[in-house]
C-alpha positions in Angstrom: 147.9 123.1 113.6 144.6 121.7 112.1 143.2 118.8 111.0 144.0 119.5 107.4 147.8 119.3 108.1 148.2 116.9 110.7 148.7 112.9 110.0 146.3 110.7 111.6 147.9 107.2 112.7 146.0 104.1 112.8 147.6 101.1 114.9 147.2 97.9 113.9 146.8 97.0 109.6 144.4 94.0 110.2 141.0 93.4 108.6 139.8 96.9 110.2 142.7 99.0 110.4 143.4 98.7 107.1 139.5 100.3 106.1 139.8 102.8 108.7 142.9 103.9 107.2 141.2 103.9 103.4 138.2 106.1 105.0 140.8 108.8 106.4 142.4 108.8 103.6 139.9 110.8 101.4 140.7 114.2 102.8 144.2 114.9 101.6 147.0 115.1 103.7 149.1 111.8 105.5 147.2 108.6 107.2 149.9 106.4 109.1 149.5 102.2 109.6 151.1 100.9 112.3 151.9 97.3 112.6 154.8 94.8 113.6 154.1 92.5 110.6 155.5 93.5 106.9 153.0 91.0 105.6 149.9 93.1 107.3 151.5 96.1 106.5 152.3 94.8 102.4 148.1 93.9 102.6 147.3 97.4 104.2 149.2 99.5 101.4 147.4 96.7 98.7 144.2 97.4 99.9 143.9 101.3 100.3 145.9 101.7 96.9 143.0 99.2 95.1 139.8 100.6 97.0 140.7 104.4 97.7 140.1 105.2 93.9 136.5 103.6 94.1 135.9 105.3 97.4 137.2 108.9 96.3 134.3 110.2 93.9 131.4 108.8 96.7 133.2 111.8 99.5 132.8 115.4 98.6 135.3 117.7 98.2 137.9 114.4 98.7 141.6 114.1 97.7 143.8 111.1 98.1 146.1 111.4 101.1 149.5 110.2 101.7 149.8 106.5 103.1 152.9 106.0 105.4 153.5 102.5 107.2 155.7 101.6 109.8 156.4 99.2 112.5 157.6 102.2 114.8 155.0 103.5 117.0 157.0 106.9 118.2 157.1 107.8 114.5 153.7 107.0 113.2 152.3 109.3 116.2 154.7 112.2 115.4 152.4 115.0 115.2 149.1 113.4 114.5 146.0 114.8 115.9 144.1 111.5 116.1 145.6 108.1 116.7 143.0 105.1 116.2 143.9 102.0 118.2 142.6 99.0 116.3 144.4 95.8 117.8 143.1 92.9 119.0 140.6 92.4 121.8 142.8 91.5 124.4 142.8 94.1 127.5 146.3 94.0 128.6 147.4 94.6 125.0 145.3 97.8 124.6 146.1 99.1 128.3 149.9 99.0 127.8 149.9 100.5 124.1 147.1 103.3 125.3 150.1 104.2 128.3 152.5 104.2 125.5 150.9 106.4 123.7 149.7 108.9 126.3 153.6 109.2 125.9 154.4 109.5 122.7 151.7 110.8 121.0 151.8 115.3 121.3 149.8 116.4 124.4 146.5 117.8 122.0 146.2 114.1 120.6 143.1 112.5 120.3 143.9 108.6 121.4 140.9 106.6 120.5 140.3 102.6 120.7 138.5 101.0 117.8 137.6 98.0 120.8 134.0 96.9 120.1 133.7 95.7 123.6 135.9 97.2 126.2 134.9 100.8 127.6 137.7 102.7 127.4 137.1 103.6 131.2 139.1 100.0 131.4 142.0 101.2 129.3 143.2 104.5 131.4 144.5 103.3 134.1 148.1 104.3 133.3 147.0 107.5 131.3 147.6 111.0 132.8 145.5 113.0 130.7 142.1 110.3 130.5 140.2 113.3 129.3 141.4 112.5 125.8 140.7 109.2 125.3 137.3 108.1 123.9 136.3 105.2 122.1 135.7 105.3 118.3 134.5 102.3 117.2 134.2 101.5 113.0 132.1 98.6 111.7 133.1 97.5 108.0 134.4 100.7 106.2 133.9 101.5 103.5 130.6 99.5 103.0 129.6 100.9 106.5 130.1 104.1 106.9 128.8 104.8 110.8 131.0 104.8 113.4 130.5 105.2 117.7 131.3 107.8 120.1 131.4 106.9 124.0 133.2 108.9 126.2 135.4 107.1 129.0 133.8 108.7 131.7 136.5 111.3 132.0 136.2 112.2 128.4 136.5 115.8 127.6 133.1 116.4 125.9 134.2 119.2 123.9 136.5 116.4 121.9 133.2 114.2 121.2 131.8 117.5 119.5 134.7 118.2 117.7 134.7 114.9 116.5 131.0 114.9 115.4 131.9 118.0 113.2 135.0 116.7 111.9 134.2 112.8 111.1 131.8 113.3 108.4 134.0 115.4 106.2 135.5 111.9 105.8 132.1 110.5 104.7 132.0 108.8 108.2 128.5 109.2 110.2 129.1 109.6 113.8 126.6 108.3 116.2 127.3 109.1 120.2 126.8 106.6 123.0 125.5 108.5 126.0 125.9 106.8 128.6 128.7 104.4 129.1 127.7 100.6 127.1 129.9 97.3 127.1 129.0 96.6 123.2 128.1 100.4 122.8 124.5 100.7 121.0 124.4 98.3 117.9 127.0 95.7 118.5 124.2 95.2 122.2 121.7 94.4 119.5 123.9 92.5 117.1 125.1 90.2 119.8 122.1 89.3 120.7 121.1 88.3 117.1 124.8 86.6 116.8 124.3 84.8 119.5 120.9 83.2 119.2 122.1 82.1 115.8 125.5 80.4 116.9 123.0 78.8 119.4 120.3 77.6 116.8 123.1 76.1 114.8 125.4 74.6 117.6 122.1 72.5 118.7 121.6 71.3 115.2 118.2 72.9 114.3 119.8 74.6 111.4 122.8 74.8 109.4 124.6 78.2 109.1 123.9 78.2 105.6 120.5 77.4 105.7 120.2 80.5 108.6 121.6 83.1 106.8 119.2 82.0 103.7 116.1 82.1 105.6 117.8 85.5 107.5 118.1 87.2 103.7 114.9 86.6 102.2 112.8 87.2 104.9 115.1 90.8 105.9 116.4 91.6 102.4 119.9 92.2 103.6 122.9 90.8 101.5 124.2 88.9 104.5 123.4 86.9 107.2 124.6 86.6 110.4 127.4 83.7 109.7 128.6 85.3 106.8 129.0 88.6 108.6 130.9 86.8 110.9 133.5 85.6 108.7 134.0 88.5 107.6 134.6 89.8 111.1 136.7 87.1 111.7 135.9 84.0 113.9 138.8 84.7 116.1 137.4 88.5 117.1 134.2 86.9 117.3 135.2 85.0 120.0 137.3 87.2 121.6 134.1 89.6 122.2 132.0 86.3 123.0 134.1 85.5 125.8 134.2 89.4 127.2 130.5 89.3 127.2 130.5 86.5 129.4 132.4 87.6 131.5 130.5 90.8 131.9 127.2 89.1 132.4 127.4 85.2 133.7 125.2 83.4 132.5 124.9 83.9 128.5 125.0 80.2 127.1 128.0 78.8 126.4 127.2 76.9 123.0 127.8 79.7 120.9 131.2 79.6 122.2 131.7 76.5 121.7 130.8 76.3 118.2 133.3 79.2 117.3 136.1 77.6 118.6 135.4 73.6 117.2 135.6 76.3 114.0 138.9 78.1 115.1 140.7 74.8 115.8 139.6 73.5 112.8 141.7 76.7 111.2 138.7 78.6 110.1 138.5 81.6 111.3 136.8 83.6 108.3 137.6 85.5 105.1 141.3 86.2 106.7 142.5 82.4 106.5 140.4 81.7 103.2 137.3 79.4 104.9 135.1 80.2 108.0 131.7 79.0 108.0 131.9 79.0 103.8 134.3 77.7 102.4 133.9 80.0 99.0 136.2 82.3 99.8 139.5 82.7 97.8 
């Protein structure tokens, strides 16, 4: 069986589930959302059935696929080639559903992990066949159309290429990690740049507002870093802060500590309706 007739299953209908799930859905066939909540599940199916006709004409050769949710993992896995874990950063979480579905999922499965900052080398402990399991990690679909390739370490290598060939048929650019990269290659960069501005803001030399001005006009981009972040989410954000700490000691702790005065205060971004704006509705 082939790509063209196999579902692919996406765990987890948050904020990025839900626009990897849009951008497989352009080449026909069935895309599956897995998720415990109905009311992620309700926003998932709402959001692929408003933005997939938009994104349809901009992929060649596309055709809407099939949408499927469930909150049963053995049955969203049923036969799909690729399964895309995109669940919250939390390590324990992703180790116990990656040995659940090394399972479930058929034997020729790709298992990837949409985690933007834990390796999947840390995730295959309780896997028996590690040599398919990769990370894929998405940015902001469908704006964003790149996506990462980093092998565990035990990777099959013929799976990266066959992903290389196959991903853009989706109107997803694949880009390969080569060696193996807590933060893989842009999200390095980007933390940096994240960080420095939590830092400039948390010791009062500038407001986030007044950073992501100055960060537009001199740049051009239509963001800046503290609007990014809410869209992110302020919650993820922090989850990632905290796992780069603990992979290198020493990183400053202010950042940190701004994020969460701004979770407590329920803001955690576009997903509760104020982050660091409070324009969003």
């Amino acid at each position: 069986m082939t790509e063209a007739v196999r579902p692919i299953a996406v765990l987890g209908a948050g904020t990025l589930g839900r626009r990897i799930a849009l951008m497989f859905a352009t080449q026909g066939g069935v895309v599956r959302i897995c998720d415990l909540s109905a009311d992620q599940r309700d926003a998932a199916e709402t959001f692929v059935a408003k933005q997939l006709p938009r994104l349809l004409p901009t992929v060649p050769d596309s055709s809407p696929a099939e949408l499927e949710l469930s909150d049963d993992l053995a049955a969203v896995v049923t036969d799909a080639w690729l399964v895309v874990e995109s669940l919250p950063e939390q390590l324990e979480l992703k180790r116990q559903v990656f040995a659940e579905l090394d399972r479930l999922a058929p034997t020729d499965a790709i298992l990837a992990s949409n985690s933007s900052s834990y390796p999947t080398s840390h995730l295959v402990d309780a896997v028996t066949t590690p040599a398919r399991v990769l990370n894929m990690h998405f940015f902001m679909p469908p704006f964003v159309t790149a996506v990462e390739l980093m092998s565990s370490g035990r990777t099959d290598h013929t799976i990266i290429e066959r992903l290389m060939d196959v991903l853009p048929r989706y109107g997803i650019t694949p880009f390969e990690a080569r060696q193996e990269s807590v933060g893989f290659i842009y999200n390095r960069i980007w933390a940096a740049i994240k960080r420095e501005a939590l830092a400039v803001a948390a010791e009062g030399v500038a407001t986030p507002e007044e950073i992501d001005r100055l960060w537009v006009m001199v740049l051009g981009t239509p963001a800046g870093p503290f609007r990014m972040m809410d869209r992110v989410g302020l919650d993820v954000a922090l989850d990632i802060e905290n796992h780069y700490a603990d992979e290198r000691p020493g990183l400053p702790e202010s950042p940190r500590r701004l994020l969460q005065q701004y979770i407590n205060d329920g803001r955690l971004g576009i997903k509760s309706g104020r982050g660091f704006y409070d324009d969003y509705k």
